[in-house]
C-alpha positions, 0 to 999 in steps of 0.5 A: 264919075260914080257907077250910077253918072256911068250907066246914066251915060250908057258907058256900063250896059244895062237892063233898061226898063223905062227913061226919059230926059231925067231919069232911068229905070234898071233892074237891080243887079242884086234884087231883093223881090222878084221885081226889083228896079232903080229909077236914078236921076240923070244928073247927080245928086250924091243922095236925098240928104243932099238934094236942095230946093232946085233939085224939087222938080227932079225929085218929082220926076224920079218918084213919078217914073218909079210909078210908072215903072211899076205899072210897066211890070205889072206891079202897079195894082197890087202894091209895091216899095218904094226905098230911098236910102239917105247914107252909109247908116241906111244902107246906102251904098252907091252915093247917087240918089236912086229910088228902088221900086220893089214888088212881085212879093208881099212885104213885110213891116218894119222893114230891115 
């Protein structure tokens, strides 16, 4: 089972900052912004690249949850990034899609 299936399952503690019945939203434990959270599917999906049209609705729900997070840290109004890395050549490191929500910050383009 990845890390991600493990904090989904509340096996590793973590801070918790918004979930529901198909997503969870946690503070990254490396942030690269003053606001830098993961909203993560429940179920797993090792990433974007492998998602497939039954996984549309989840997908909905974990960009819809990276929204409300931000509203919930005050990030909300005044801007903030929303990154999906899809692979080991994107920087994805942890293969269970997740969603970073990054903010508290201007950014700038391009990014990486």
């Amino acid at each position: 089972m990845c890390i991600f299936c493990k904090i989904a399952n509340k096996e590793i503690p973590t801070k918790v900052v918004l979930e529901d019945d198909d997503w969870l939203a946690f503070h990254d434990t490396n942030p690269q912004a003053p606001t830098h959270v993961l909203v993560i599917p429940k179920r797993h999906v090792a990433g974007l690249r492998e998602a497939t049209p039954e996984d549309q609705a989840l997908l909905g729900k974990v960009l819809l949850g990276a929204q409300q997070v931000a509203q919930k840290l005050g990030i909300g109004d005044s801007g903030f990034r929303t990154v999906i890395n899809s692979g080991a050549n994107a920087g994805q490191t942890v293969f269970h899609l997740h969603v970073h929500v990054l903010g508290g910050r201007a950014m700038g383009w391009p990014p990486g």
